[in-house]
C-alpha positions as a printed Julia matrix, in Angstrom:
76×3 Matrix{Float64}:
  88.54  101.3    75.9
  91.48   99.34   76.69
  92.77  101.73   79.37
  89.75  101.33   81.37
  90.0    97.56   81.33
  93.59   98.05   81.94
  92.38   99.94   85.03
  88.85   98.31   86.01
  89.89   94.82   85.7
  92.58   94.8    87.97
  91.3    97.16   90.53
  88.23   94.75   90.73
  90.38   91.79   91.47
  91.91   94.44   94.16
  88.54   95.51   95.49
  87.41   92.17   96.02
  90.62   90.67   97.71
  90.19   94.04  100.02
  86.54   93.19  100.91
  87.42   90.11  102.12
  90.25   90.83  104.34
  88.26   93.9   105.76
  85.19   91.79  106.53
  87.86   88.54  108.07
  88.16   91.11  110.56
  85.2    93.29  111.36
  81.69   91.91  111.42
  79.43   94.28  109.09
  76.69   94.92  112.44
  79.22   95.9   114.58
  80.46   98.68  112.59
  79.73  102.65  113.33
  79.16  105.39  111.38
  79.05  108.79  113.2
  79.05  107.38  116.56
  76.25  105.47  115.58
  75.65  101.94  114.65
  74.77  101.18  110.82
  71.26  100.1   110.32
  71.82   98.7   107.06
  71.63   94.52  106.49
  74.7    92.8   106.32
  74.65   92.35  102.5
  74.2    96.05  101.88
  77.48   97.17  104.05
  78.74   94.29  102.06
  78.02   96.1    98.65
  79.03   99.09   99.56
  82.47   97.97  101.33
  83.1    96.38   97.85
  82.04   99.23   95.99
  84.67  101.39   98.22
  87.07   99.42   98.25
  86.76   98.74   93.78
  87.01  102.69   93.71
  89.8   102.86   95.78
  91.54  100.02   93.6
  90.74  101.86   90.3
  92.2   105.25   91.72
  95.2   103.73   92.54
  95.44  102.27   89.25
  94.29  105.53   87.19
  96.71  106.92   88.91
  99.81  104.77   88.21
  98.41  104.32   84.94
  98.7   108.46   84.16
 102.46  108.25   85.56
 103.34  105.89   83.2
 102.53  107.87   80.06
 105.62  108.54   78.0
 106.76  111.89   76.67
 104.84  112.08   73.31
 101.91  111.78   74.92
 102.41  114.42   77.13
 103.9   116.71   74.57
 100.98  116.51   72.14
């Protein structure tokens, strides 16, 4: 239990710093998906920009987080 707040926590502080650079930049209704424009609301592209951007953040983190295991717990 303490890895994955050792992973979420973090990665959500991540995710949400990420949002809001992403969205400084790009309005959500002028964004395009397929060569298409999103017809989703503002808030939803919102959610699920955060959502990306928290599981991008917790990869990262996993990741790192397997590197650093030392050699007992490999060799068990």
């Amino acid at each position: 239990m303490k890895s994955a707040i050792w992973i979420l926590w973090p990665s959500f502080i991540v995710g949400g710093i990420g949002e809001v650079l992403f969205f400084t930049v790009f309005d959500p209704q002028e964004l395009y998906l397929f060569g298409e424009q999103t017809a989703l609301s503002r808030m939803a592209v919102y959610t699920i920009g955060f959502f990306l951007c928290w599981a991008f953040a917790a990869a990262s983190s996993a990741f790192t987080y397997f590197l650093q295991r030392g050699s007992r717990q490999i060799n068990r």
